[in-house]
MOPAC internal coordinates of N, CA, C and O (Angstrom, degrees):
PM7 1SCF
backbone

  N    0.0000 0     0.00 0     0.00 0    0    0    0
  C    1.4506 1     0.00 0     0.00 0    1    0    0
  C    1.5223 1   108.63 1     0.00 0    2    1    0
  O    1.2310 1   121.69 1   -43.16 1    3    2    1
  N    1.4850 1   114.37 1   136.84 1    3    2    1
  C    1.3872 1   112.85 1   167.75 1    5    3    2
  C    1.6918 1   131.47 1   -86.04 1    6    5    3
  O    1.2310 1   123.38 1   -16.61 1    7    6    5
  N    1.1772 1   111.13 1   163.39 1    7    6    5
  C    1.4097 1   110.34 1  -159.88 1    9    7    6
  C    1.5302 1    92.05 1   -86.97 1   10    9    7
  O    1.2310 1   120.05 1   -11.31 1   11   10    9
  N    1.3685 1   117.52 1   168.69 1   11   10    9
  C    1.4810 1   118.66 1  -177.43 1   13   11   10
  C    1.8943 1    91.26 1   -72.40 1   14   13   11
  O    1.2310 1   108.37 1   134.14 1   15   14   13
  N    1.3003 1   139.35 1   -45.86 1   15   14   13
  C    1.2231 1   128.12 1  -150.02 1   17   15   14
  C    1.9366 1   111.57 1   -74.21 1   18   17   15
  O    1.2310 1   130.28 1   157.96 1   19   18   17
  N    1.7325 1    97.79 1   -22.04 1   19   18   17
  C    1.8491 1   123.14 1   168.34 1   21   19   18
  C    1.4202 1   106.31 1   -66.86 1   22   21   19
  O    1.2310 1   122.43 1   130.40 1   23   22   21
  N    1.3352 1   112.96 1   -49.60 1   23   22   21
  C    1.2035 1   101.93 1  -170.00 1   25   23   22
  C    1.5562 1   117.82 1   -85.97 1   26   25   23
  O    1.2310 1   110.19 1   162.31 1   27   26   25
  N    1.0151 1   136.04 1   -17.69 1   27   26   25
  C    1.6479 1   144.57 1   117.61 1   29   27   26
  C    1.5405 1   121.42 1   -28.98 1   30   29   27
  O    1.2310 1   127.29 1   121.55 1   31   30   29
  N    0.7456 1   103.59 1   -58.45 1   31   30   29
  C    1.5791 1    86.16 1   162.72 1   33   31   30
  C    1.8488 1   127.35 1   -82.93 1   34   33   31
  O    1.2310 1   127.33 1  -177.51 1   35   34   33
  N    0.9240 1   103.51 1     2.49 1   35   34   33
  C    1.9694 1   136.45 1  -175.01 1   37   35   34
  C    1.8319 1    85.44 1   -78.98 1   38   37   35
  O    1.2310 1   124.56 1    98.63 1   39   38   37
  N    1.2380 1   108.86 1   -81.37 1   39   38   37
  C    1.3873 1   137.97 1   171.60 1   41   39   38
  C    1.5228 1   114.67 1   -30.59 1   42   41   39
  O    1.2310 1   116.43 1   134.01 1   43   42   41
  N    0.9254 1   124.39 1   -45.99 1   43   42   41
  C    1.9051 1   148.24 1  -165.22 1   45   43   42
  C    1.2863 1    85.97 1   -69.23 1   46   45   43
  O    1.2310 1   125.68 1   104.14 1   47   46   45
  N    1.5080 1   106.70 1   -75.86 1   47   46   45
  C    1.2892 1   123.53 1  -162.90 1   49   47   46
  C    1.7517 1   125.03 1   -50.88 1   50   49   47
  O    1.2310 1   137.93 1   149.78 1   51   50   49
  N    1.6949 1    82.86 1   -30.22 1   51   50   49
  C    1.8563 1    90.39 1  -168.83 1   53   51   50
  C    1.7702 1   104.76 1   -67.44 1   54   53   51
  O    1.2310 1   129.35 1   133.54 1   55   54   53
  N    1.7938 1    99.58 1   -46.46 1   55   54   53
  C    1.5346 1   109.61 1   178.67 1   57   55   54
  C    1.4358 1   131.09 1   -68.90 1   58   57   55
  O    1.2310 1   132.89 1   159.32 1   59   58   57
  N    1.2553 1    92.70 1   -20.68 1   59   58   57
  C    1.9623 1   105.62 1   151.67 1   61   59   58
  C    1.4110 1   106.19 1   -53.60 1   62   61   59
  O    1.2310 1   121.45 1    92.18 1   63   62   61
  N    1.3995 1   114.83 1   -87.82 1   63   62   61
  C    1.3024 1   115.32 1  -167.69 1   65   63   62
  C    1.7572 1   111.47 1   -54.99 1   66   65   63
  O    1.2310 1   107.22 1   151.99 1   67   66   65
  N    1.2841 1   141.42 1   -28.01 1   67   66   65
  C    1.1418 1   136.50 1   149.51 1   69   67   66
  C    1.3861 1   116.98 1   -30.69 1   70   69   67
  O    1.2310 1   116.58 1   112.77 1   71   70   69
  N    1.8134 1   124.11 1   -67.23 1   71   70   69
  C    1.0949 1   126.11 1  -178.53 1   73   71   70
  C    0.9859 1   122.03 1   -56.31 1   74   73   71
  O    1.2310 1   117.52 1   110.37 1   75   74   73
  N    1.4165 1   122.33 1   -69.63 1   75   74   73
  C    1.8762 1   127.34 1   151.07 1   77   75   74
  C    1.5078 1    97.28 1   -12.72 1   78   77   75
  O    1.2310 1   115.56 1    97.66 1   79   78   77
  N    1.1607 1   126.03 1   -82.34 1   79   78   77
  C    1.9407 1   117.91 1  -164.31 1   81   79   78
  C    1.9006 1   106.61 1   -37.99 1   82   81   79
  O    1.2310 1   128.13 1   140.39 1   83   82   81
  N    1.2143 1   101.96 1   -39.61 1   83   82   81
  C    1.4169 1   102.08 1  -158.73 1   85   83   82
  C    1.4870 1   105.53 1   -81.02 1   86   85   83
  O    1.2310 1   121.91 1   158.26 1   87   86   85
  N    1.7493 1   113.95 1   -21.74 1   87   86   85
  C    1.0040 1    97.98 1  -157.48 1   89   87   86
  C    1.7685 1    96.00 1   -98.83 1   90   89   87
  O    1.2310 1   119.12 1   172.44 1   91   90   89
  N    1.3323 1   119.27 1    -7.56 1   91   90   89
  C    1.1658 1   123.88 1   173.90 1   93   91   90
  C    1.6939 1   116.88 1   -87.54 1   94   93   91
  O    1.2310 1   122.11 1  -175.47 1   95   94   93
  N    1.2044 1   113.57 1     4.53 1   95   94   93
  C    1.5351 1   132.13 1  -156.78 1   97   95   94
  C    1.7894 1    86.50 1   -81.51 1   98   97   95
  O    1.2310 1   124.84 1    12.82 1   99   98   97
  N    1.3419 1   108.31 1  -167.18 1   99   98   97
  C    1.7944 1   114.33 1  -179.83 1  101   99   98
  C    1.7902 1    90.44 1  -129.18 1  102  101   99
  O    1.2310 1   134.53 1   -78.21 1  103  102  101
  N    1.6660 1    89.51 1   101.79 1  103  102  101
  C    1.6941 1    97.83 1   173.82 1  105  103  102
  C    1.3853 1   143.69 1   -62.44 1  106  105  103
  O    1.2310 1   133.06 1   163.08 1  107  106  105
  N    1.9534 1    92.36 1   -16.92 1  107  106  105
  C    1.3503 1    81.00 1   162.32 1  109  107  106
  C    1.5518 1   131.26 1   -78.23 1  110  109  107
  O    1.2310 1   119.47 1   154.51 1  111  110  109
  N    1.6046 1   118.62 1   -25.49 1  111  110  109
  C    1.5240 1   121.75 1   156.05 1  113  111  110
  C    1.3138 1   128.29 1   -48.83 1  114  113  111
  O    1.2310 1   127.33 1   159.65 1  115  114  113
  N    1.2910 1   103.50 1   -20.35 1  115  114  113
  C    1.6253 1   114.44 1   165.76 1  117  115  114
  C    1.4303 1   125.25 1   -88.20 1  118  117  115
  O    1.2310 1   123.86 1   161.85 1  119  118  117
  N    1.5363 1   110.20 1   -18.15 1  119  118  117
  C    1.5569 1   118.98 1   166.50 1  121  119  118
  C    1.7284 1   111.03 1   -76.46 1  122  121  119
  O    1.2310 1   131.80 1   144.19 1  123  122  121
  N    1.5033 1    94.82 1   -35.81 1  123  122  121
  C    1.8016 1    97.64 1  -176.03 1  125  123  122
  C    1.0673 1   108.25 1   -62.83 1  126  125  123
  O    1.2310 1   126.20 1   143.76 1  127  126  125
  N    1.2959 1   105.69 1   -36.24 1  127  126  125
  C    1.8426 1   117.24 1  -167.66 1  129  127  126
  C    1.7662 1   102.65 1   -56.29 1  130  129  127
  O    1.2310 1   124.17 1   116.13 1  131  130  129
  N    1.3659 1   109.61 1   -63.87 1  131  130  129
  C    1.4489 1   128.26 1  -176.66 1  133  131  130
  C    1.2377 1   106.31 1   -62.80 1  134  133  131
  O    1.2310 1   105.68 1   165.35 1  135  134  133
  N    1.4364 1   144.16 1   -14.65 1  135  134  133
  C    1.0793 1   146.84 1   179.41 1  137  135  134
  C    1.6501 1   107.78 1   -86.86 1  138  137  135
  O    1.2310 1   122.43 1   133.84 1  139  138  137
  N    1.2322 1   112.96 1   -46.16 1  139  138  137
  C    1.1212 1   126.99 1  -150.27 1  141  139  138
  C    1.7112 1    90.39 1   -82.20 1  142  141  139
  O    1.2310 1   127.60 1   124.48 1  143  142  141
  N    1.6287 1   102.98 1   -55.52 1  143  142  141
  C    1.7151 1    96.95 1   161.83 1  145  143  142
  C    1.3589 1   131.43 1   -58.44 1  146  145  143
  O    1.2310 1   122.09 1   150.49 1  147  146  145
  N    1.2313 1   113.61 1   -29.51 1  147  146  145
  C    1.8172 1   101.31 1   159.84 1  149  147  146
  C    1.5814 1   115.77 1   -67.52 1  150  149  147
  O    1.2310 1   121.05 1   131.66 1  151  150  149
  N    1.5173 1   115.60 1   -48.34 1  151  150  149
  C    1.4159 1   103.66 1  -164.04 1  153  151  150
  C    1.8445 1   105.01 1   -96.29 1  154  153  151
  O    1.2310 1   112.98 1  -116.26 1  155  154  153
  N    0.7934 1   130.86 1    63.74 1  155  154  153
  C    1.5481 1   147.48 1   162.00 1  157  155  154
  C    1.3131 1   123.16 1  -113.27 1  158  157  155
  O    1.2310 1   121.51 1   147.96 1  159  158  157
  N    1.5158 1   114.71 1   -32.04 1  159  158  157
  C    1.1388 1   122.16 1   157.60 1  161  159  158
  C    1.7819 1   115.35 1   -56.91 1  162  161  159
  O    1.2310 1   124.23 1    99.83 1  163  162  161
  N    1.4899 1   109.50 1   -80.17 1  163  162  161
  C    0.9865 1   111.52 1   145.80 1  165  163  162
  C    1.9301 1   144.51 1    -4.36 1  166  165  163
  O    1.2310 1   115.96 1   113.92 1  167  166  165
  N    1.0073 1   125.27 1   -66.08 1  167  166  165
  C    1.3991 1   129.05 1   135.99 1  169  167  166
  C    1.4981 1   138.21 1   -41.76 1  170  169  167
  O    1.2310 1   123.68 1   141.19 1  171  170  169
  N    1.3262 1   110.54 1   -38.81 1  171  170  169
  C    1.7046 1   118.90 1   153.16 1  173  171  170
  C    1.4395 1   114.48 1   -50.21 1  174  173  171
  O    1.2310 1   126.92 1   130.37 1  175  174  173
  N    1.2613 1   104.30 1   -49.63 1  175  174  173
  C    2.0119 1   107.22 1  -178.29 1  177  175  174
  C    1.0549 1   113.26 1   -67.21 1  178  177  175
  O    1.2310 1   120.89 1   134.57 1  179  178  177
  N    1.5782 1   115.91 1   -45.43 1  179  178  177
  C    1.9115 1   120.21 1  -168.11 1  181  179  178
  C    1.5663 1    90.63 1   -72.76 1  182  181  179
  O    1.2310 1   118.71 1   144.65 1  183  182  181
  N    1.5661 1   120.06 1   -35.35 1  183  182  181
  C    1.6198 1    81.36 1  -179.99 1  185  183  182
  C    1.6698 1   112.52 1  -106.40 1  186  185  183
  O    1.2310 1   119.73 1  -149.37 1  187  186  185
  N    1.1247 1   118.12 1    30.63 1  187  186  185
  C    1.9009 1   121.10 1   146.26 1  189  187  186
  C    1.3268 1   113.13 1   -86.23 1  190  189  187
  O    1.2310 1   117.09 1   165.87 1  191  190  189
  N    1.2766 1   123.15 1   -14.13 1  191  190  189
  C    1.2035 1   115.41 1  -166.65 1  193  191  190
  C    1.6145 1    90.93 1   -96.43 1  194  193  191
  O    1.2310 1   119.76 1   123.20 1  195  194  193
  N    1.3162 1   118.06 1   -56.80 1  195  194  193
  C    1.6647 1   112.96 1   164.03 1  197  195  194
  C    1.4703 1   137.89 1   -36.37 1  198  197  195
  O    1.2310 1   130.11 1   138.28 1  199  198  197
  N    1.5080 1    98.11 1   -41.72 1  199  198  197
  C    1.4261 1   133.25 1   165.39 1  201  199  198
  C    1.9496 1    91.73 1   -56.54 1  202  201  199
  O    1.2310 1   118.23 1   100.26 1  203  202  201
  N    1.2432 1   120.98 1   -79.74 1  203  202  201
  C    1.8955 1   115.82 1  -179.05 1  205  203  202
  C    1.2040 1   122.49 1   -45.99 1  206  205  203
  O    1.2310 1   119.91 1   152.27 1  207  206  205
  N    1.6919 1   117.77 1   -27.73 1  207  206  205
  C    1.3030 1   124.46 1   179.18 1  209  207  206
  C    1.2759 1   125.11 1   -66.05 1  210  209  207
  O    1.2310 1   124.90 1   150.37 1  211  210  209
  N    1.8085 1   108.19 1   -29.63 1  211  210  209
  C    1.3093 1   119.13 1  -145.07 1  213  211  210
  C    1.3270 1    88.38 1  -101.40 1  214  213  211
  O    1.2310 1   116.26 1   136.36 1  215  214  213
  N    1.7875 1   124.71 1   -43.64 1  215  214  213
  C    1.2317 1   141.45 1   164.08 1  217  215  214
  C    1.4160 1   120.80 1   -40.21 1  218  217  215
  O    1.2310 1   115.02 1   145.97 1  219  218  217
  N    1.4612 1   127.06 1   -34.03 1  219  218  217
  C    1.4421 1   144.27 1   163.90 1  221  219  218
  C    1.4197 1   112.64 1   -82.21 1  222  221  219
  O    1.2310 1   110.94 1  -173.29 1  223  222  221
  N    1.8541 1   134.65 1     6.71 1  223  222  221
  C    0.8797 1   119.48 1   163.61 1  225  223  222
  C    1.2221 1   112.76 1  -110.63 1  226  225  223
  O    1.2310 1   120.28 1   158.61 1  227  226  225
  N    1.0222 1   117.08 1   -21.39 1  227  226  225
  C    1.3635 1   141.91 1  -173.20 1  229  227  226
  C    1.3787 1   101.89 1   -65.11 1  230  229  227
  O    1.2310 1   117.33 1   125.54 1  231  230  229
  N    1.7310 1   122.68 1   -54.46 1  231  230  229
  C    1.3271 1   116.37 1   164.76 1  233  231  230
  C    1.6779 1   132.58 1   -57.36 1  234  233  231
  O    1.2310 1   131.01 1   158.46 1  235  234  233
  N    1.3881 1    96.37 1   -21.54 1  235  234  233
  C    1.7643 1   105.44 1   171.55 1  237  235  234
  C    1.5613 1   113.49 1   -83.84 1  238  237  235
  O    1.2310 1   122.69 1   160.76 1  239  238  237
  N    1.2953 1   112.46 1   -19.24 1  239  238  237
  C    1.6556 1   111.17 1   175.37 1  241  239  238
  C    1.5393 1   118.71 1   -63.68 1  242  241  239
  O    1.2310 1   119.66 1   140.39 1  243  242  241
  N    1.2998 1   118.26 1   -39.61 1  243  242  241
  C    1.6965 1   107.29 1   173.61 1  245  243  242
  C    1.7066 1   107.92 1   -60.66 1  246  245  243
  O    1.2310 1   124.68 1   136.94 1  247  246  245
  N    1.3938 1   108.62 1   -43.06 1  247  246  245
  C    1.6829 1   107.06 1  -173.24 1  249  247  246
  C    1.5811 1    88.57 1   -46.51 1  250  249  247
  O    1.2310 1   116.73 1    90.83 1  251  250  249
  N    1.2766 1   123.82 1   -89.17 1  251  250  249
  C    1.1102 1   120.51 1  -163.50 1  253  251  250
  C    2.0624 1   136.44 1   -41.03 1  254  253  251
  O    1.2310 1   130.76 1   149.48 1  255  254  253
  N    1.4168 1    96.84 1   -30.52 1  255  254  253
  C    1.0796 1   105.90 1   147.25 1  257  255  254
  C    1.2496 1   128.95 1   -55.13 1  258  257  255
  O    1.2310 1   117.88 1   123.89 1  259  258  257
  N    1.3894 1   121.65 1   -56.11 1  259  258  257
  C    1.2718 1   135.90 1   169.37 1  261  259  258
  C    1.9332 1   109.78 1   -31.24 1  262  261  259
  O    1.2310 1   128.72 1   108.49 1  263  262  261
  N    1.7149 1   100.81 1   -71.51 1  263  262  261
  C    1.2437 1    87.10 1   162.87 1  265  263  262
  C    1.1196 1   146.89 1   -78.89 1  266  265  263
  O    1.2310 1   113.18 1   145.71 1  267  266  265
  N    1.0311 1   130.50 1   -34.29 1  267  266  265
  C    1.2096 1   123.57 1   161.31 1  269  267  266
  C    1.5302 1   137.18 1   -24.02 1  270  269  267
  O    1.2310 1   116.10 1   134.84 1  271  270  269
  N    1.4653 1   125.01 1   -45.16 1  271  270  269
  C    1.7913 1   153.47 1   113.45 1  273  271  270
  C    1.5398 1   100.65 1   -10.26 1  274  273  271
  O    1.2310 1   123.40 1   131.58 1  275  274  273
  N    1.0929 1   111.09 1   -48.42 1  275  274  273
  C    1.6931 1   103.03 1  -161.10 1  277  275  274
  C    1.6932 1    95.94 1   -66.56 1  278  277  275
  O    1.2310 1   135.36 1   117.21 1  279  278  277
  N    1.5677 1    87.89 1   -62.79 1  279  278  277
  C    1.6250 1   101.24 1  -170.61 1  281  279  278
  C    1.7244 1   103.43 1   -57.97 1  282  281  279
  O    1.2310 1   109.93 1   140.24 1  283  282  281
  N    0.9910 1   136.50 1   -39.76 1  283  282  281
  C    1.4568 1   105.62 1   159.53 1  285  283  282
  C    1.0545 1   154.01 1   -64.10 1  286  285  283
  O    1.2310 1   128.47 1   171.41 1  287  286  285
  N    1.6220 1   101.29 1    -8.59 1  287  286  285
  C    1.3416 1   111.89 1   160.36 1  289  287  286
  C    1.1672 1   140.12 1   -76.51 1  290  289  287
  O    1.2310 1   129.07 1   162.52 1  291  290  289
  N    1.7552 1   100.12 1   -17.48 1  291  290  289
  C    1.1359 1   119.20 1   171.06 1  293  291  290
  C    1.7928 1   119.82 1   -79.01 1  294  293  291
  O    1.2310 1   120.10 1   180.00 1  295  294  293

């Protein structure tokens, strides 16, 4: 078992070498990354909302079919 003052320094050490990785990493793949996780959310909605739009025209197309048929029959 480690002592609380080992495992603090266990800890120190791990987030060193974490930071070092990140900071030697290529940031712009790390901006895409973070980008890409913010705007995914984002993109799900714009296309439900496209997805409702397209779904709400789709229900107005028989009306209009409908008339259109009428009036040629007439």
């Amino acid at each position: 078992m480690y002592d609380v003052p080992e495992v603090l320094e266990l800890e120190l050490g791990l987030w060193q070498w974490v930071l070092g990785r990140v900071n030697r990493s290529d940031m712009d793949n790390l901006l895409d990354t973070e980008l890409d996780i913010l705007l995914r959310p984002l993109g799900r909605d714009l296309q439900h909302a496209v997805q409702r739009h397209a779904s709400a025209r789709r229900d107005e197309l028989p009306e209009i079919r409908h008339a259109a048929v009428h009036n040629d029959l007439e």
